[in-house]
PDB file of N, H, CA, C and O in Angstrom:
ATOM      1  N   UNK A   1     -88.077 109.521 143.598  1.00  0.00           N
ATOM      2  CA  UNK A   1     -88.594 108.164 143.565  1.00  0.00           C
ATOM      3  C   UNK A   1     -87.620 107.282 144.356  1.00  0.00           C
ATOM      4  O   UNK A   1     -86.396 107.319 144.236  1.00  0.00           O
ATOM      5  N   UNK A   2     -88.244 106.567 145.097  1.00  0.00           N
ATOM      6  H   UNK A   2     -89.239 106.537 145.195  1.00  0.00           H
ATOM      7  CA  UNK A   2     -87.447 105.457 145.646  1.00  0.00           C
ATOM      8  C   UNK A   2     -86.107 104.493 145.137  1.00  0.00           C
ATOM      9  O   UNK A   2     -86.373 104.121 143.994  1.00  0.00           O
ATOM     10  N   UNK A   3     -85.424 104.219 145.356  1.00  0.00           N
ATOM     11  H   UNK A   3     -85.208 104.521 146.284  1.00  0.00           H
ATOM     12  CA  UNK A   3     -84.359 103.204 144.723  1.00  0.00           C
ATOM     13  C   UNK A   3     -84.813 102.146 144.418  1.00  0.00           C
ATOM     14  O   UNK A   3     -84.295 101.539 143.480  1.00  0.00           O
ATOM     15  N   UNK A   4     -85.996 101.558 145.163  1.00  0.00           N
ATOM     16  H   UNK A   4     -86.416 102.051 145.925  1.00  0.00           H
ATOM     17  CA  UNK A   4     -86.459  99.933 144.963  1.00  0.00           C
ATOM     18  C   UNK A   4     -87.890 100.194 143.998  1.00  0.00           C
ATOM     19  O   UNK A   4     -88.179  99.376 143.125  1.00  0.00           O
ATOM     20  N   UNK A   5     -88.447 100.991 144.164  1.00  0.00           N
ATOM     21  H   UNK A   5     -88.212 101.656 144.874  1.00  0.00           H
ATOM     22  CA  UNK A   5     -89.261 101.527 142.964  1.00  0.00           C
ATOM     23  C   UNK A   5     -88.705 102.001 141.853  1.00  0.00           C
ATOM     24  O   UNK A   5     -89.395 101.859 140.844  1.00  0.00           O
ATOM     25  N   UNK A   6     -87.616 102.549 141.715  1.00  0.00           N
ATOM     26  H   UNK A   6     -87.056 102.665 142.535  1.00  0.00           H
ATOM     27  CA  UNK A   6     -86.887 102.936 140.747  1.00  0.00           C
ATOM     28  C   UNK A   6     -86.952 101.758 139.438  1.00  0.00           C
ATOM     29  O   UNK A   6     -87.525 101.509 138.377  1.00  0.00           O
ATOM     30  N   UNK A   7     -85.776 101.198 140.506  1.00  0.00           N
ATOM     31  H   UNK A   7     -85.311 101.400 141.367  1.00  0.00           H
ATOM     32  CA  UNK A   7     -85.252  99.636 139.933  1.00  0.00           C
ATOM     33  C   UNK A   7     -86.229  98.833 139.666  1.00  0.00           C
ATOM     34  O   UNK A   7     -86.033  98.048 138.739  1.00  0.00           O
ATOM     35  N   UNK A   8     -87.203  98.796 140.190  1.00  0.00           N
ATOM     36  H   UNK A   8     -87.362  99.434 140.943  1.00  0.00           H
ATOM     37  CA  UNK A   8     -88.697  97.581 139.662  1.00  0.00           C
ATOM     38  C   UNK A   8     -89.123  98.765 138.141  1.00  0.00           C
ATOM     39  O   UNK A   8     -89.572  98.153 137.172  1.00  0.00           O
ATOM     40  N   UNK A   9     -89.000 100.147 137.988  1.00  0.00           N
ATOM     41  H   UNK A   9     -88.634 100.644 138.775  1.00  0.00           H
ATOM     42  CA  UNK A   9     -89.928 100.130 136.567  1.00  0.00           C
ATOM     43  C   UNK A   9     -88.875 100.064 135.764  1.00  0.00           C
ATOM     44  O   UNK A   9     -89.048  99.913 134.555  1.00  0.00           O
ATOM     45  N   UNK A  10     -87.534 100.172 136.344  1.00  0.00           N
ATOM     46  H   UNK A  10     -87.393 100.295 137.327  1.00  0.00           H
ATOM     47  CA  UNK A  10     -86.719  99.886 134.830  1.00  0.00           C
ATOM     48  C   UNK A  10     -86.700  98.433 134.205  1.00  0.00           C
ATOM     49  O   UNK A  10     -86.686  98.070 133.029  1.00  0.00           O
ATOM     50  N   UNK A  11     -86.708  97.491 135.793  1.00  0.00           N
ATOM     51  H   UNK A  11     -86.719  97.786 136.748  1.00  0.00           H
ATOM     52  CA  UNK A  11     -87.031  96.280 135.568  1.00  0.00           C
ATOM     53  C   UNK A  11     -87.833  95.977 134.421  1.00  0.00           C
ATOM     54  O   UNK A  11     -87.525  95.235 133.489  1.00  0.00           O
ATOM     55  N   UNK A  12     -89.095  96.747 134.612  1.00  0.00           N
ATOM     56  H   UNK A  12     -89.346  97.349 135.370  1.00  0.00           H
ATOM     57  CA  UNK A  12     -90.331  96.267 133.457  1.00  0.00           C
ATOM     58  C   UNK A  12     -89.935  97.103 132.444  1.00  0.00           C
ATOM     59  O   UNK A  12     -90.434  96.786 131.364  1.00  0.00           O
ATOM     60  N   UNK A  13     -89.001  98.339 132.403  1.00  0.00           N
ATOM     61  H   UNK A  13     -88.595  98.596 133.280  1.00  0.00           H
ATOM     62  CA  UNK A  13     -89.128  98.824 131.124  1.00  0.00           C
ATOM     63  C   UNK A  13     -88.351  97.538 130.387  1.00  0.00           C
ATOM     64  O   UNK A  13     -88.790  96.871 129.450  1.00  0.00           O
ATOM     65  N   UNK A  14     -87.416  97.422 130.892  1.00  0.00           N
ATOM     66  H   UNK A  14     -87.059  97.963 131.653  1.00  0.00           H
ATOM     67  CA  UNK A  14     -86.609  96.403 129.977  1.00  0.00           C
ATOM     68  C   UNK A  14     -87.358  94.796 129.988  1.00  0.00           C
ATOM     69  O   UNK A  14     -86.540  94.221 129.270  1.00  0.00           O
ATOM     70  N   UNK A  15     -88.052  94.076 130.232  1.00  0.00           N
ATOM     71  H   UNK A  15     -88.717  94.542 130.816  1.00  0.00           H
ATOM     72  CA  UNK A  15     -88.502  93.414 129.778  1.00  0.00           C
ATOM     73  C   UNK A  15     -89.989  93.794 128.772  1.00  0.00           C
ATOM     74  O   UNK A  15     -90.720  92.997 128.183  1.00  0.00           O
ATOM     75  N   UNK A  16     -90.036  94.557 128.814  1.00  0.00           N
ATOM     76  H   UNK A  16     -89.442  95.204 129.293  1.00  0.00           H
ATOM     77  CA  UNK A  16     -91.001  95.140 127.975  1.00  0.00           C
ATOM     78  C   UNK A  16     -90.253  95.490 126.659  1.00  0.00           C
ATOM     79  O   UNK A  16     -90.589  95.177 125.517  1.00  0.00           O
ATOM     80  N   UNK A  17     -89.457  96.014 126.952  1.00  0.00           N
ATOM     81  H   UNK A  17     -89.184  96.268 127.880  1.00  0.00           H
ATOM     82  CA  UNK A  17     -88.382  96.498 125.924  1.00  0.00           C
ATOM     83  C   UNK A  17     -87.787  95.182 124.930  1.00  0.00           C
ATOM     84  O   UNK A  17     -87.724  95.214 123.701  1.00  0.00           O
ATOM     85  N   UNK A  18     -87.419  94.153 125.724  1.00  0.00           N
ATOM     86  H   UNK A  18     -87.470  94.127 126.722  1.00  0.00           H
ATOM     87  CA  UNK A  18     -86.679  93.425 125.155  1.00  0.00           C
ATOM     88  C   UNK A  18     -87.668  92.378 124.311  1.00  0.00           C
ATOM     89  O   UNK A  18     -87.544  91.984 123.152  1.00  0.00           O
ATOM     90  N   UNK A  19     -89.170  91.921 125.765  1.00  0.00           N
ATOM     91  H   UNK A  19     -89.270  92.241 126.707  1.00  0.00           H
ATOM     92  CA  UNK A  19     -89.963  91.193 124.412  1.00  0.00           C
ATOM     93  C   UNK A  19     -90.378  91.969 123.207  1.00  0.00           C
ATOM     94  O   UNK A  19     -90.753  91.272 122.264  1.00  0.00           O
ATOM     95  N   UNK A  20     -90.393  93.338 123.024  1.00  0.00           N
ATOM     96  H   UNK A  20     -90.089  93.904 123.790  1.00  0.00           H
ATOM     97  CA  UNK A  20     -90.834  94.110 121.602  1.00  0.00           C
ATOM     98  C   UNK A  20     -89.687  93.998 120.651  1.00  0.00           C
ATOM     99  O   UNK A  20     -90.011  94.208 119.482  1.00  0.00           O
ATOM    100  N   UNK A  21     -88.496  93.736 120.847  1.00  0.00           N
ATOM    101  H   UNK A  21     -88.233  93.566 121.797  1.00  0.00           H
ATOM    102  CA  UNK A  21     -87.738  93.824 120.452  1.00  0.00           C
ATOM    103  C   UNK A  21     -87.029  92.189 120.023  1.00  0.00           C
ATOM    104  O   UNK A  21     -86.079  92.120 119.243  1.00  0.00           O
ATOM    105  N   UNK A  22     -87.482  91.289 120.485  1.00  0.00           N
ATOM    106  H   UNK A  22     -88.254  91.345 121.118  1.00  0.00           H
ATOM    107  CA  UNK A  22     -87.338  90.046 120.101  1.00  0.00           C
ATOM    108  C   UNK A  22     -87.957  88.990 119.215  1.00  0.00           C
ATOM    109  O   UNK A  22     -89.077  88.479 119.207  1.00  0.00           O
ATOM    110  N   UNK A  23     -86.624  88.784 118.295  1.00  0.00           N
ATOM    111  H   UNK A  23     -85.715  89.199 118.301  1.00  0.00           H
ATOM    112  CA  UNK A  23     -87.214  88.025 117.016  1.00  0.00           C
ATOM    113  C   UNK A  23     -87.926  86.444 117.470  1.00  0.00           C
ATOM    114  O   UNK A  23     -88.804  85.890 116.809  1.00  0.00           O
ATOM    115  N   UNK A  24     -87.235  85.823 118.917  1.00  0.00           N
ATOM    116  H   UNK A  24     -86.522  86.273 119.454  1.00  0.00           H
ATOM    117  CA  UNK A  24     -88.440  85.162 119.256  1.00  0.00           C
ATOM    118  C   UNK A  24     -89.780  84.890 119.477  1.00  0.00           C
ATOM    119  O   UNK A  24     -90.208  84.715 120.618  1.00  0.00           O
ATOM    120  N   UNK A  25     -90.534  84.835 118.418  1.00  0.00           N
ATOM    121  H   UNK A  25     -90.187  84.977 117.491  1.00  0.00           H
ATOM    122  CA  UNK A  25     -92.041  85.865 119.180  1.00  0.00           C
ATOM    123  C   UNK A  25     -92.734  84.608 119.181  1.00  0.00           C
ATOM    124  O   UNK A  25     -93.928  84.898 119.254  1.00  0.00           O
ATOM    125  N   UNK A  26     -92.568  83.060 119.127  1.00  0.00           N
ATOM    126  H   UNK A  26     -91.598  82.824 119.068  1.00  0.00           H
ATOM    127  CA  UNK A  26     -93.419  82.391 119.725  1.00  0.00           C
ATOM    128  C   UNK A  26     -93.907  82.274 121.301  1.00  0.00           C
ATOM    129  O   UNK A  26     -94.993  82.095 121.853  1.00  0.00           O
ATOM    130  N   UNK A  27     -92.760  82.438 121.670  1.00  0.00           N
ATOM    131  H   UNK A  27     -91.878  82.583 121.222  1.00  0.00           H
ATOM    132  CA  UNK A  27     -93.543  82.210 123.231  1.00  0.00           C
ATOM    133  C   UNK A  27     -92.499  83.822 123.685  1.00  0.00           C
ATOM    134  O   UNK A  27     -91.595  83.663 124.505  1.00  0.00           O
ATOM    135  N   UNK A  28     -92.670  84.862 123.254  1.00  0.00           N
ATOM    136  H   UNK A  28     -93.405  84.991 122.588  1.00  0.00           H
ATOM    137  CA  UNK A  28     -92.179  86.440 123.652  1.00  0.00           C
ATOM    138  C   UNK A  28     -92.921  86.491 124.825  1.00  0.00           C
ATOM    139  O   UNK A  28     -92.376  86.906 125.847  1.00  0.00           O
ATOM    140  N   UNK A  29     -94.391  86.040 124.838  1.00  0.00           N
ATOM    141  H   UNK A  29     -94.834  85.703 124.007  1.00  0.00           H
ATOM    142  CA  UNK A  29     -95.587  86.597 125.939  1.00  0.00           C
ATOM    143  C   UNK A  29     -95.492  86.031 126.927  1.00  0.00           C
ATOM    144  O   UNK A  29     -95.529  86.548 128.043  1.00  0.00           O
ATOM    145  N   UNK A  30     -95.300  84.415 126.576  1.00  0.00           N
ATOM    146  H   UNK A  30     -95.270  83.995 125.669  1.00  0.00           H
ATOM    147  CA  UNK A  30     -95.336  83.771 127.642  1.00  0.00           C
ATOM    148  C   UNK A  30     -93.810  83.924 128.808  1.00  0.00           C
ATOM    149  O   UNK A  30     -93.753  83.583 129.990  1.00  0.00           O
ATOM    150  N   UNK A  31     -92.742  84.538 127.965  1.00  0.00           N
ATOM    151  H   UNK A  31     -92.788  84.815 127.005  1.00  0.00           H
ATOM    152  CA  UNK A  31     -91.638  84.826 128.550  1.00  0.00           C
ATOM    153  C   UNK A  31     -91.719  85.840 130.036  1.00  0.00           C
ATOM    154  O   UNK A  31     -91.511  85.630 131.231  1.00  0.00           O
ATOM    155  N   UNK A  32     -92.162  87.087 129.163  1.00  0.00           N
ATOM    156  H   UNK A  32     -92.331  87.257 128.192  1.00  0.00           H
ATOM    157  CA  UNK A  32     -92.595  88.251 129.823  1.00  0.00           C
ATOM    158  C   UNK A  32     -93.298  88.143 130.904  1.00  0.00           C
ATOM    159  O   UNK A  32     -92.992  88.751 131.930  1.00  0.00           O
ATOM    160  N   UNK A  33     -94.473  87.249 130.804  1.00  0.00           N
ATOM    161  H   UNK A  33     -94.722  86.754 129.971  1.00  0.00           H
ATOM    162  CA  UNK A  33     -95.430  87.382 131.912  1.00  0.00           C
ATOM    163  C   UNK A  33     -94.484  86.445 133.123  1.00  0.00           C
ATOM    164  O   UNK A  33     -94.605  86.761 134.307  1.00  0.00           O
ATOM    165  N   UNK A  34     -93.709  85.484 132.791  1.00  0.00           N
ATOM    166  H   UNK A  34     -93.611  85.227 131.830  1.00  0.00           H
ATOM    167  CA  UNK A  34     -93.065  84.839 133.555  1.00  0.00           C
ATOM    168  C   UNK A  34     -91.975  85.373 134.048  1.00  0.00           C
ATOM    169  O   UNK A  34     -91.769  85.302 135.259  1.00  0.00           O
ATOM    170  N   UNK A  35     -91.035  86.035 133.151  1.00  0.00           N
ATOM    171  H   UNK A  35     -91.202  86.092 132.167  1.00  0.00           H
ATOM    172  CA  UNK A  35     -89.998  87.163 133.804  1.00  0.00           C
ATOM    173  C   UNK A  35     -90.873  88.625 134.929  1.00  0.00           C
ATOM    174  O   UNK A  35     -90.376  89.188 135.904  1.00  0.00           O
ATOM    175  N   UNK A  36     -91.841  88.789 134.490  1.00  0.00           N
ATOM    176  H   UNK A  36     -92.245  88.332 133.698  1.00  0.00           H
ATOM    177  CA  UNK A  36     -92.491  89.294 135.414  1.00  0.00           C
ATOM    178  C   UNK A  36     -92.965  89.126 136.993  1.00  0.00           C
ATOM    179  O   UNK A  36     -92.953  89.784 138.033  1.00  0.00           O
ATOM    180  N   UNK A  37     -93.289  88.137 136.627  1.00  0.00           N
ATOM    181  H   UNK A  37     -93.299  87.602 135.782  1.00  0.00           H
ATOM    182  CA  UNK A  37     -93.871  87.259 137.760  1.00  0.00           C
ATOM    183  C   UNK A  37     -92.572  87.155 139.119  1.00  0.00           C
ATOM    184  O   UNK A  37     -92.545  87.290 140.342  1.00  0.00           O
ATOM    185  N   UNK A  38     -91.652  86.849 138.062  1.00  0.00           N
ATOM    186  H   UNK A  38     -91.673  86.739 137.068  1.00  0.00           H
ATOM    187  CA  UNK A  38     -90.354  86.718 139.355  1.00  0.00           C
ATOM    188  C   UNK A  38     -89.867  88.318 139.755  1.00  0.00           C
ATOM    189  O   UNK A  38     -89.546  88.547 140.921  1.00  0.00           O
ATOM    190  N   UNK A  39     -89.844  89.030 139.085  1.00  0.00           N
ATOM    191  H   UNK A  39     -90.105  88.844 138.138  1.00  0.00           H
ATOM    192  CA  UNK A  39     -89.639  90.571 139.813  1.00  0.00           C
ATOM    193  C   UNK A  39     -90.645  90.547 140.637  1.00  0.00           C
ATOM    194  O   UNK A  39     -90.341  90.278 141.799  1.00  0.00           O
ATOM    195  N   UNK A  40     -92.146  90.811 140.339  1.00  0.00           N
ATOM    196  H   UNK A  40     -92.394  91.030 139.395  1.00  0.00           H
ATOM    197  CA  UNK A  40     -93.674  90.703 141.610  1.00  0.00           C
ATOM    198  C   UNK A  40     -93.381  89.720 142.181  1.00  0.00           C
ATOM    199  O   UNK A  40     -94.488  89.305 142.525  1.00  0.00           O
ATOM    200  N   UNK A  41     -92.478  88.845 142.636  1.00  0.00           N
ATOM    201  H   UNK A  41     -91.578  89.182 142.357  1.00  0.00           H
ATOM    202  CA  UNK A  41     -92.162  87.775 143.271  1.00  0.00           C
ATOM    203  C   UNK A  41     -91.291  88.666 144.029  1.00  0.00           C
ATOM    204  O   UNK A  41     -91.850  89.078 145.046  1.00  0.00           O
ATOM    205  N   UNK A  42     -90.288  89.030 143.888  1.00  0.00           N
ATOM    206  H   UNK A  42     -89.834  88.696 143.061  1.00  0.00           H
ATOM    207  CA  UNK A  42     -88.809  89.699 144.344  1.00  0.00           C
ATOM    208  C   UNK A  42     -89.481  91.223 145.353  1.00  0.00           C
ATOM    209  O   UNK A  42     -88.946  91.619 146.388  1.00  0.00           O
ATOM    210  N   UNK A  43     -90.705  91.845 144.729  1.00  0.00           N
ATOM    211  H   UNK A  43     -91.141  91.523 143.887  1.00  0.00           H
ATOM    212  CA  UNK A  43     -91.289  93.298 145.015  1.00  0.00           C
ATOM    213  C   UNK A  43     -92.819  92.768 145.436  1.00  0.00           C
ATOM    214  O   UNK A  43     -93.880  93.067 144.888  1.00  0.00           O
ATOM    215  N   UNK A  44     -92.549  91.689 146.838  1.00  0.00           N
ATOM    216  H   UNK A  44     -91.687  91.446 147.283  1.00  0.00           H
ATOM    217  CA  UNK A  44     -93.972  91.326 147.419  1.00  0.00           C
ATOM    218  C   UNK A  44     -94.977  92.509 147.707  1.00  0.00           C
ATOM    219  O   UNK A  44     -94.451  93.498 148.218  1.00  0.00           O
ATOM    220  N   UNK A  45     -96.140  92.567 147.502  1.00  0.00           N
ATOM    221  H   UNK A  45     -96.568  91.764 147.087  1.00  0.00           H
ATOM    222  CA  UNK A  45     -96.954  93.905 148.415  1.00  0.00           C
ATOM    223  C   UNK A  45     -96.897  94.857 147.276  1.00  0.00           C
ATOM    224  O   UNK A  45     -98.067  95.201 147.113  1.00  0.00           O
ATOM    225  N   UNK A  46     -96.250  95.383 146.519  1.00  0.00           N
ATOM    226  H   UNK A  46     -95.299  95.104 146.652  1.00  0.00           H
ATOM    227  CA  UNK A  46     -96.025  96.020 145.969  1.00  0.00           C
ATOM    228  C   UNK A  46     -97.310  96.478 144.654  1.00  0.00           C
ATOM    229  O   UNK A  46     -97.888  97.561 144.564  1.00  0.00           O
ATOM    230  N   UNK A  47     -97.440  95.501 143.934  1.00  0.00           N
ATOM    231  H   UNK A  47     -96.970  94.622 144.008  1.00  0.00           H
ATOM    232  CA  UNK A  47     -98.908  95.958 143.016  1.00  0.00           C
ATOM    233  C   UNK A  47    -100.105  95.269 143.431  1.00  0.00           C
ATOM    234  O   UNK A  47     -99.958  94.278 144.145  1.00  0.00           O
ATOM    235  N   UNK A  48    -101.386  95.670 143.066  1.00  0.00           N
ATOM    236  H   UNK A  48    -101.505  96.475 142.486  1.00  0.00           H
ATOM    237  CA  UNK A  48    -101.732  94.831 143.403  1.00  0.00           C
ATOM    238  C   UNK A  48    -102.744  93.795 142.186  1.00  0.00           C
ATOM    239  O   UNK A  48    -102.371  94.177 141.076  1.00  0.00           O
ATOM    240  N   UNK A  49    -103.586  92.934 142.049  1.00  0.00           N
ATOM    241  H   UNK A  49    -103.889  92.624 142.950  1.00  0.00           H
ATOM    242  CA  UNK A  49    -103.730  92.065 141.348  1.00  0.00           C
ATOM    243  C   UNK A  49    -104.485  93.203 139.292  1.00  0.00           C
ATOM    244  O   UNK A  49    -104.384  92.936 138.094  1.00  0.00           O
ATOM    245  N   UNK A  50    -104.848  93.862 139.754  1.00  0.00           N
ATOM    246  H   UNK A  50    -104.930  94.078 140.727  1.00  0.00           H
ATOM    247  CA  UNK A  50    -105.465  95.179 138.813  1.00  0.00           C
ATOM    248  C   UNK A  50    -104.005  95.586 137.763  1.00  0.00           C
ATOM    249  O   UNK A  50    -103.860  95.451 136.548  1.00  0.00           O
ATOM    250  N   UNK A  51    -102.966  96.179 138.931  1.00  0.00           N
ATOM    251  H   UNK A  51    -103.084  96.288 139.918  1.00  0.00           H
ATOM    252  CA  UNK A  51    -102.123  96.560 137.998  1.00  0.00           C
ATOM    253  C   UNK A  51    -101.401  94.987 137.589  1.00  0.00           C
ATOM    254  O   UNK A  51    -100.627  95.167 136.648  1.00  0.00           O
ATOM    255  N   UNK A  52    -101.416  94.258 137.803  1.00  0.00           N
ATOM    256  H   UNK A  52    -102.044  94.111 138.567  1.00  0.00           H
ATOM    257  CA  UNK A  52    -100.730  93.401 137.521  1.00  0.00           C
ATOM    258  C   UNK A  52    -101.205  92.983 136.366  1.00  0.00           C
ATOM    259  O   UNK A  52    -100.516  92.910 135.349  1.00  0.00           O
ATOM    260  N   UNK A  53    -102.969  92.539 136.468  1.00  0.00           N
ATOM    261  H   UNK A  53    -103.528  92.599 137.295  1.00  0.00           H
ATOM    262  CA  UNK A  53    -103.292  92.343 135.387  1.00  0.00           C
ATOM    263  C   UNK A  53    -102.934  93.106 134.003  1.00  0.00           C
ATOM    264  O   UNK A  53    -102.811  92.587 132.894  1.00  0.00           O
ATOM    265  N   UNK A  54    -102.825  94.204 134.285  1.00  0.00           N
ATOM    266  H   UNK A  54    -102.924  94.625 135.186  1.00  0.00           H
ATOM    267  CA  UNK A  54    -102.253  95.606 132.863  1.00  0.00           C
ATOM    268  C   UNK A  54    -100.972  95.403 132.447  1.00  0.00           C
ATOM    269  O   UNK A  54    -100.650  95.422 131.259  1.00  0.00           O
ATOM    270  N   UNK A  55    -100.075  95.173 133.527  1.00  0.00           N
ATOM    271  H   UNK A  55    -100.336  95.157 134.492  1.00  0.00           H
ATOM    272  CA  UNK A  55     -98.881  94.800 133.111  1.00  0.00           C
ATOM    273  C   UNK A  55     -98.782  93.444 132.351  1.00  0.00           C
ATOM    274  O   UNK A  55     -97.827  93.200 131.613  1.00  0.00           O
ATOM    275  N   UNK A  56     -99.683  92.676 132.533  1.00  0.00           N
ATOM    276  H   UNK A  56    -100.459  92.874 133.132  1.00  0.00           H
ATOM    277  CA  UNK A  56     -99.830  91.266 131.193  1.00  0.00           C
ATOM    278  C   UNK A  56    -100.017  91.850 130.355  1.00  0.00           C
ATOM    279  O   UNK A  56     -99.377  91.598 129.334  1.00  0.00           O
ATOM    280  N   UNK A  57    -100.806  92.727 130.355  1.00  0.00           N
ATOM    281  H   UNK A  57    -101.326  92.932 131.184  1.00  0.00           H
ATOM    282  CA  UNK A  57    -101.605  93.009 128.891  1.00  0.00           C
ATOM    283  C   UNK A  57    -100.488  93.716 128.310  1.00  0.00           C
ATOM    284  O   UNK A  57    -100.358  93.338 127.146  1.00  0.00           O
ATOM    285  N   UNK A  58     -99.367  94.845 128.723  1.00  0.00           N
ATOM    286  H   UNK A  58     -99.473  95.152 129.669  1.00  0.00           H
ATOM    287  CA  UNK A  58     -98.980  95.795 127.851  1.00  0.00           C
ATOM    288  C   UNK A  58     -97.736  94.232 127.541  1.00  0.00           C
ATOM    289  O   UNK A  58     -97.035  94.327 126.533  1.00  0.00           O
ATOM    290  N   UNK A  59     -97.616  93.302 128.176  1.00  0.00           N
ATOM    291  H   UNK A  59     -98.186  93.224 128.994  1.00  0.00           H
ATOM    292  CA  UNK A  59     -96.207  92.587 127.559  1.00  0.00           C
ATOM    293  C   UNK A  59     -96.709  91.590 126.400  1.00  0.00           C
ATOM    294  O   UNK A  59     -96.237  91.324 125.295  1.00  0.00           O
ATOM    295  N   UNK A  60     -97.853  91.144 127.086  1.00  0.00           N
ATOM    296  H   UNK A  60     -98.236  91.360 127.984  1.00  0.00           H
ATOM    297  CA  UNK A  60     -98.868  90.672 125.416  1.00  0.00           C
ATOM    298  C   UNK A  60     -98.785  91.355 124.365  1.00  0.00           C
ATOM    299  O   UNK A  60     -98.508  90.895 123.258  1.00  0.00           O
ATOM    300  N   UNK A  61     -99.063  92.735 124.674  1.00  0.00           N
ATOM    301  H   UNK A  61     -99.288  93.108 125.574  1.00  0.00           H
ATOM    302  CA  UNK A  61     -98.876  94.034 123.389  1.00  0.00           C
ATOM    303  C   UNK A  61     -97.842  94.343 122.779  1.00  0.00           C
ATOM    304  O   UNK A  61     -97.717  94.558 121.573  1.00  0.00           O
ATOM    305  N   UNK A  62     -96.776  94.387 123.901  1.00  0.00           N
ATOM    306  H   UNK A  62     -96.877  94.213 124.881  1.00  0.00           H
ATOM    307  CA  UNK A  62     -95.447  93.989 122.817  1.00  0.00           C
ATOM    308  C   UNK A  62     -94.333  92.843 122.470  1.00  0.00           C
ATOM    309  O   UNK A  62     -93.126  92.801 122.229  1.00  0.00           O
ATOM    310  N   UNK A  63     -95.848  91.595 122.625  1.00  0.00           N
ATOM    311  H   UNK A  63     -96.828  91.629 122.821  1.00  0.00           H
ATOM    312  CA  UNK A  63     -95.110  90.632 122.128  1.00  0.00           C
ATOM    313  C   UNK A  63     -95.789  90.191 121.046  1.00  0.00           C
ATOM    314  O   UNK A  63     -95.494  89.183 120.403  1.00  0.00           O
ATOM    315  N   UNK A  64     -96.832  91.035 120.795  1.00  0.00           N
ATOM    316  H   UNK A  64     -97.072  91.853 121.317  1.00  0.00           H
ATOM    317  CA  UNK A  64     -97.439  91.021 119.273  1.00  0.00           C
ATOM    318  C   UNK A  64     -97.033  92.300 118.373  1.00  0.00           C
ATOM    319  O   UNK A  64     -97.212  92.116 117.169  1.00  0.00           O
ATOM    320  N   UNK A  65     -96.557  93.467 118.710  1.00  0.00           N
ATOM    321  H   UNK A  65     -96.412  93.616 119.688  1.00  0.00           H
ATOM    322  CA  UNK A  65     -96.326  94.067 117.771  1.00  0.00           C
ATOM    323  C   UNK A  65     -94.987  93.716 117.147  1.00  0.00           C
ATOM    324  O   UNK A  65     -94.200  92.826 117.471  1.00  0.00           O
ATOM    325  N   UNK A  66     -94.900  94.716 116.072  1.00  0.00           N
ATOM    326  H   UNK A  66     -95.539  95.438 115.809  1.00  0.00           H
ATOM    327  CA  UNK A  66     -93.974  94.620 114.503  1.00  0.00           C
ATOM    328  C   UNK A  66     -92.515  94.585 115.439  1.00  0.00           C
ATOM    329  O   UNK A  66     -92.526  95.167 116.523  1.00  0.00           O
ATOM    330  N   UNK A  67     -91.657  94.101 115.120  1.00  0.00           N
ATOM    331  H   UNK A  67     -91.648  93.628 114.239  1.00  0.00           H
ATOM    332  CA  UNK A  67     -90.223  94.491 116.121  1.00  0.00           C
ATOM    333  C   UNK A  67     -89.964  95.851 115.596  1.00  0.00           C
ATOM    334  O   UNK A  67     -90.762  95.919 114.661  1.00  0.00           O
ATOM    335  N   UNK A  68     -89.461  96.732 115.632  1.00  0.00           N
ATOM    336  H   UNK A  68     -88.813  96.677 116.392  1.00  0.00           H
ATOM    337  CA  UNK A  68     -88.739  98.103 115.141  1.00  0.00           C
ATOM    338  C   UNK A  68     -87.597  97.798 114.707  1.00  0.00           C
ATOM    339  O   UNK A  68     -87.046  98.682 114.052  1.00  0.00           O
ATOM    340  N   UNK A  69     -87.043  96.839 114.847  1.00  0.00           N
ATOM    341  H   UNK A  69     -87.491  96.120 115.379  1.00  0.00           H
ATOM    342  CA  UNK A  69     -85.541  96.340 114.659  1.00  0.00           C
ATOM    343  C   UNK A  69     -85.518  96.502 113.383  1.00  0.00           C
ATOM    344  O   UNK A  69     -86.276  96.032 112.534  1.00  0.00           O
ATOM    345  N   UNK A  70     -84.139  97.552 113.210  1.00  0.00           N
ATOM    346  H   UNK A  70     -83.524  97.934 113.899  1.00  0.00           H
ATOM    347  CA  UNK A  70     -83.707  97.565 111.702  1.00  0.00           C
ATOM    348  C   UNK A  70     -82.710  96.134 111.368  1.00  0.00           C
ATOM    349  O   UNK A  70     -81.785  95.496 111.871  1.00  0.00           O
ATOM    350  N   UNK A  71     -83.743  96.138 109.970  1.00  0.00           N
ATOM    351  H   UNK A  71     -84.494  96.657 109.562  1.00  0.00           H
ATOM    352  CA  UNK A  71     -82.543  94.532 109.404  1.00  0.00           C
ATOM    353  C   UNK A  71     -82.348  94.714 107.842  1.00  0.00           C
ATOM    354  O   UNK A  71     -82.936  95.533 107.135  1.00  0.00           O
ATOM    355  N   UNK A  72     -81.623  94.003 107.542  1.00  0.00           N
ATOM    356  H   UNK A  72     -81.145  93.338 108.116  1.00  0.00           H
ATOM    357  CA  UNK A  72     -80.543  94.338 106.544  1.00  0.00           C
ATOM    358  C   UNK A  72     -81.158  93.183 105.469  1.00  0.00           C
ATOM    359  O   UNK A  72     -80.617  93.005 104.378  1.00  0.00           O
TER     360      UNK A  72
END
């Protein structure tokens, strides 16, 4: 895999990662889609409007699910 493809899905793993994982969850979605936006900003040409749309949806998805975070 490419280096600049590489680096763009870890990109999304970790914001994917981090809104599921964040006790902020009023605006988690609206974060994501906006931290997103500036990587597909940074990786012009690169998806096109289809996958993009999916990639909202899975950061919507984990900015509504349960956190996994163990708490005390």
């Amino acid at each position: 895999m490419p280096y600049k493809k590489m680096l763009f899905q870890r990109s999304l793993d970790v914001i994917i990662d981090g809104i599921s994982m964040s006790e902020a969850r009023a605006d988690s979605a609206q974060v994501g889609v906006y931290l997103m936006g500036l990587l597909i900003a940074d990786n012009k040409g690169e998806l096109d409007a289809d996958k993009i749309k999916a990639i909202q949806s899975i950061i919507r998805m984990a900015a509504e699910a349960e956190t996994p975070k163990f708490s005390l």
